[in-house]
mmCIF file of the C-alpha atoms, coordinates in Angstrom:
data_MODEL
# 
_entry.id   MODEL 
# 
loop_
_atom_site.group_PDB 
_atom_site.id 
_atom_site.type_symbol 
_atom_site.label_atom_id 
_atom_site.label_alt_id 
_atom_site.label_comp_id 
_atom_site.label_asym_id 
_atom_site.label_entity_id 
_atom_site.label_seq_id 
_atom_site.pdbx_PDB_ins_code 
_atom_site.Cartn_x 
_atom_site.Cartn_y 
_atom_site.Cartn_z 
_atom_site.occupancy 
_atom_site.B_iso_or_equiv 
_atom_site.pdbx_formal_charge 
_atom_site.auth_seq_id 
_atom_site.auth_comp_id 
_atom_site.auth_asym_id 
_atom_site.auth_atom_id 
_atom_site.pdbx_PDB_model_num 
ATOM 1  C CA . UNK A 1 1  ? 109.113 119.482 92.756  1.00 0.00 ? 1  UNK A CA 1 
ATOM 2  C CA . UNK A 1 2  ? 109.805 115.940 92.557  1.00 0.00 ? 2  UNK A CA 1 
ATOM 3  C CA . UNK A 1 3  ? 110.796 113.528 95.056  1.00 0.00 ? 3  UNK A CA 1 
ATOM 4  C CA . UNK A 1 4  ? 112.397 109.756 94.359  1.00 0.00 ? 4  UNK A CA 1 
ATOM 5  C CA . UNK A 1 5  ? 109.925 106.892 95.116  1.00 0.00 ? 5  UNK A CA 1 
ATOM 6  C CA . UNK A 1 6  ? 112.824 103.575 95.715  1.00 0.00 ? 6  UNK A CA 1 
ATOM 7  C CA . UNK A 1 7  ? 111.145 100.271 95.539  1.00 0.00 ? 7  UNK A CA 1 
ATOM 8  C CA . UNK A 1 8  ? 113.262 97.083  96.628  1.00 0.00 ? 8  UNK A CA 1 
ATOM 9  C CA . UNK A 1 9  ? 111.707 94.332  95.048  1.00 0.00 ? 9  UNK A CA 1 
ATOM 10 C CA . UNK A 1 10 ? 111.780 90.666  95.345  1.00 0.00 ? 10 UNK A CA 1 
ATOM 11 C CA . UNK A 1 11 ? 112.317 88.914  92.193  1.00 0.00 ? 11 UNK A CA 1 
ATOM 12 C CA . UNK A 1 12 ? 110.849 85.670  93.822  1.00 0.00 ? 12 UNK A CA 1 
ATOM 13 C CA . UNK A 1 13 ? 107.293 87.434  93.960  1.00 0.00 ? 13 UNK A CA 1 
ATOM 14 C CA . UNK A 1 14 ? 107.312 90.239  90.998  1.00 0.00 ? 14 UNK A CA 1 
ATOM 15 C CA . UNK A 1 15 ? 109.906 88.890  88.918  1.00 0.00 ? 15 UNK A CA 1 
ATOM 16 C CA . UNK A 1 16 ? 109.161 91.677  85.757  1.00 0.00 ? 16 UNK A CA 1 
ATOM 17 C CA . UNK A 1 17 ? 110.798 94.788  87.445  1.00 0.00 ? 17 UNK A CA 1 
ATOM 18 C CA . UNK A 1 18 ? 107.716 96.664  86.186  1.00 0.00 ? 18 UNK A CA 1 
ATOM 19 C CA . UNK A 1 19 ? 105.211 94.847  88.300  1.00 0.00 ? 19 UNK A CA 1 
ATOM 20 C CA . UNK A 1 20 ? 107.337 96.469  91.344  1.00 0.00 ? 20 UNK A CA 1 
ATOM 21 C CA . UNK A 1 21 ? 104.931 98.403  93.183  1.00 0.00 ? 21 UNK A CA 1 
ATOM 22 C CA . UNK A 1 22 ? 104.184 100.365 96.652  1.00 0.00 ? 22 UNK A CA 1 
ATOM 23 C CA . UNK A 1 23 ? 102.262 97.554  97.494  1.00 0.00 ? 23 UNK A CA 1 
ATOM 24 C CA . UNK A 1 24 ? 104.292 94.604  96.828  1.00 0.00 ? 24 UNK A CA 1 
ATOM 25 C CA . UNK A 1 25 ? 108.028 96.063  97.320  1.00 0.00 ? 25 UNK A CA 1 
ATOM 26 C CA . UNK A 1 26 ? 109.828 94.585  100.392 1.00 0.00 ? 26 UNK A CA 1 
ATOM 27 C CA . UNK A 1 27 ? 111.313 97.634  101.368 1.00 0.00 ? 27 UNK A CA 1 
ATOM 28 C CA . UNK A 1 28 ? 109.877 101.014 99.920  1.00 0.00 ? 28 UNK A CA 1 
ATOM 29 C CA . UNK A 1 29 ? 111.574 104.745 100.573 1.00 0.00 ? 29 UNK A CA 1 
ATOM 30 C CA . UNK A 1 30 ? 111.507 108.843 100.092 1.00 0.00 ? 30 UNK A CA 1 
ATOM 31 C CA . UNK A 1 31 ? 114.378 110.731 98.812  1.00 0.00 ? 31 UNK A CA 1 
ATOM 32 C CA . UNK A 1 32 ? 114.116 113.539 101.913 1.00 0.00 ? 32 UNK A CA 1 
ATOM 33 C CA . UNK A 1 33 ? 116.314 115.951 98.623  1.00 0.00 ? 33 UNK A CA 1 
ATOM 34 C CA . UNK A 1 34 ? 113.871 117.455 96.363  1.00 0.00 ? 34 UNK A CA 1 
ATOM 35 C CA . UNK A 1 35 ? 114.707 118.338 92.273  1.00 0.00 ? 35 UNK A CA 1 
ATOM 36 C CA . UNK A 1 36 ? 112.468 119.985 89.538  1.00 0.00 ? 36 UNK A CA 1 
ATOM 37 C CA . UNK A 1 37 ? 114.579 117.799 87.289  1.00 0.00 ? 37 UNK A CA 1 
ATOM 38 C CA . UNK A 1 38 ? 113.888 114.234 86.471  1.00 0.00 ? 38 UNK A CA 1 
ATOM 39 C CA . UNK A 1 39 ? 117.201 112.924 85.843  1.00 0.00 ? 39 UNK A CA 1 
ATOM 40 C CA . UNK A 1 40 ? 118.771 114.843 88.580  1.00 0.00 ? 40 UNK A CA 1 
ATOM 41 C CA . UNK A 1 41 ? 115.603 112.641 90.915  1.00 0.00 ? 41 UNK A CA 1 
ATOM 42 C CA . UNK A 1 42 ? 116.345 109.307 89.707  1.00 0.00 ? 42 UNK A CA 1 
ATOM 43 C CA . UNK A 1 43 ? 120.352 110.256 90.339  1.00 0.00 ? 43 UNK A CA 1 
ATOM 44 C CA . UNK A 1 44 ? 119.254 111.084 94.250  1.00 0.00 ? 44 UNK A CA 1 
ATOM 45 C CA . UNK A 1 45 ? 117.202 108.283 94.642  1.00 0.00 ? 45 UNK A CA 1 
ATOM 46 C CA . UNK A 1 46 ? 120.226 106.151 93.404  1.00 0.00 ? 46 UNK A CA 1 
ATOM 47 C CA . UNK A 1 47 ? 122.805 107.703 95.903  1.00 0.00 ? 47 UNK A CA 1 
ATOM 48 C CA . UNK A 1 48 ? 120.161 107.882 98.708  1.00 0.00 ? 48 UNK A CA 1 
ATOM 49 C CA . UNK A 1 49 ? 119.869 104.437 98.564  1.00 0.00 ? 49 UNK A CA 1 
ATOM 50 C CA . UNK A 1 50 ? 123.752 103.482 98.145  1.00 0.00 ? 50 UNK A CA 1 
ATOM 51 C CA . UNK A 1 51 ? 123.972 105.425 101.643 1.00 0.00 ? 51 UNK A CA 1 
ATOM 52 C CA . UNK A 1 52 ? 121.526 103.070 103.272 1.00 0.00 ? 52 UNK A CA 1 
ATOM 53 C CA . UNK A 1 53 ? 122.316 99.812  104.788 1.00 0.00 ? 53 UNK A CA 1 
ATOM 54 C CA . UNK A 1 54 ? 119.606 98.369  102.696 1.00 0.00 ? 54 UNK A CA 1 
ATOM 55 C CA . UNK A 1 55 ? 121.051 99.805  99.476  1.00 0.00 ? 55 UNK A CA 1 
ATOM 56 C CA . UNK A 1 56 ? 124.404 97.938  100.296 1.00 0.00 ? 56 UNK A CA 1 
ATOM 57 C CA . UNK A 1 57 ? 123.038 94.600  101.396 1.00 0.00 ? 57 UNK A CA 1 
ATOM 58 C CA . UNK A 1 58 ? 120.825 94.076  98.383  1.00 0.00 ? 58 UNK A CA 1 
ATOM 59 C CA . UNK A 1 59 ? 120.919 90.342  97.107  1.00 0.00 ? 59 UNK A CA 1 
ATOM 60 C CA . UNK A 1 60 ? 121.315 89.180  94.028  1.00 0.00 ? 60 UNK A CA 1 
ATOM 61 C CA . UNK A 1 61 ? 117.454 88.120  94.399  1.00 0.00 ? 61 UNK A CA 1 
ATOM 62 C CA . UNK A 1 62 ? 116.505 91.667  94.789  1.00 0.00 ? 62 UNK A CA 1 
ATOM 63 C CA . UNK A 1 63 ? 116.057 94.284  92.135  1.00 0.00 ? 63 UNK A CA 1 
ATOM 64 C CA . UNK A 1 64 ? 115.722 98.410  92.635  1.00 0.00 ? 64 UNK A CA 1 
ATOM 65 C CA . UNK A 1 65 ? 113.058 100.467 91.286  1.00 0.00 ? 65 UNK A CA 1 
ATOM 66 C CA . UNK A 1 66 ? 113.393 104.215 91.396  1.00 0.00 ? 66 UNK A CA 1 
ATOM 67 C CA . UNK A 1 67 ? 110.162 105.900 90.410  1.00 0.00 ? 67 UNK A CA 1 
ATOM 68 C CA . UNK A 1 68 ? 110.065 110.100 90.389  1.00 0.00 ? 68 UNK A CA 1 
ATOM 69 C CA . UNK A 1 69 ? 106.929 111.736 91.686  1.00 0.00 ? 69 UNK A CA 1 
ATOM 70 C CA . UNK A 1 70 ? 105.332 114.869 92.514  1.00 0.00 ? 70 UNK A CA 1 
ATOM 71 C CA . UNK A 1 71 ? 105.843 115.703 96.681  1.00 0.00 ? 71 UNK A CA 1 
ATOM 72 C CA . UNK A 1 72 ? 102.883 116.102 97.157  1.00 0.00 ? 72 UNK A CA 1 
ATOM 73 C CA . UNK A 1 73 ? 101.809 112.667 95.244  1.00 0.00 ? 73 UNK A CA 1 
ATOM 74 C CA . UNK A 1 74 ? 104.452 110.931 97.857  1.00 0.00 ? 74 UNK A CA 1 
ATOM 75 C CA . UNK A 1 75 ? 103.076 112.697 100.956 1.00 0.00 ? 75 UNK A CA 1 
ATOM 76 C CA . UNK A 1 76 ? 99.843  111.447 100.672 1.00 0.00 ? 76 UNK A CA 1 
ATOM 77 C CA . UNK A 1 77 ? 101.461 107.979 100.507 1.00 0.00 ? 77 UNK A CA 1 
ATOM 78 C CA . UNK A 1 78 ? 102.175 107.347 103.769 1.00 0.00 ? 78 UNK A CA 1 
ATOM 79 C CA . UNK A 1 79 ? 105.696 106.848 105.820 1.00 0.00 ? 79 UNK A CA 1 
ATOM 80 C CA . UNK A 1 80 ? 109.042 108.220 104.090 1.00 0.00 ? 80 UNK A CA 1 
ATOM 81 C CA . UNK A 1 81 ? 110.548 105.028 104.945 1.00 0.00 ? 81 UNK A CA 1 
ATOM 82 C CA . UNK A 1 82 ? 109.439 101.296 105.606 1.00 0.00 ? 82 UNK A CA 1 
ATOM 83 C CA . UNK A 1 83 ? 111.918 98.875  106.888 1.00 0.00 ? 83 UNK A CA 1 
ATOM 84 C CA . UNK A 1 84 ? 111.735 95.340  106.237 1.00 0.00 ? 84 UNK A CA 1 
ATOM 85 C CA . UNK A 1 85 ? 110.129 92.371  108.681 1.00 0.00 ? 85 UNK A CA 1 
ATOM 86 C CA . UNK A 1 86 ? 112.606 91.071  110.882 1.00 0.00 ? 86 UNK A CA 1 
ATOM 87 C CA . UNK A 1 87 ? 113.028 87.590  109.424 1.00 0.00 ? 87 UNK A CA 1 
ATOM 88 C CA . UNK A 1 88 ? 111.605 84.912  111.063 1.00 0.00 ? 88 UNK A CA 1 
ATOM 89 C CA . UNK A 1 89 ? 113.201 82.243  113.233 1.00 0.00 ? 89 UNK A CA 1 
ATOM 90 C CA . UNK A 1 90 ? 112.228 78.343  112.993 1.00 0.00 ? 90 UNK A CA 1 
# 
């Protein structure tokens, strides 16, 4: 089974949207829906994240990765969902 890896990445620090990783997305999620399909994966990971307040507050200095993997490749990698820093206030 294959769950949706999303990857919100800044185009400021990986601006080739195949340098978008875990480790340097700002905001990195889980699809919690399962497929054995691909296509039918990347299309959950794409309405997952149009339900999120993150998916509808992008910027235009953000792009979206959506990467399928294995479950049990995307357990082992830690939280289903990582929100963003607070920003900071000078």
């Amino acid at each position: 089974m294959l769950t949706a890896l999303i990857l919100i990445c800044s185009l400021a620090t990986t601006p080739d949207i195949r340098d978008c990783s875990r480790n340097n997305a700002v905001d990195v999620m889980y699809t919690p829906v399962e497929s054995a399909n691909p296509a039918t994966c990347f299309m959950h990971g794409q309405a997952y994240l149009a339900s999120t307040d993150i998916g509808r507050n992008l910027t235009n200095k953000e792009e979206v990765k959506v990467v399928c993997t294995r479950k049990q490749a995307a357990e082992n990698q830690g939280p289903a969902f990582a929100q963003r820093p607070a920003p900071s206030v000078q």
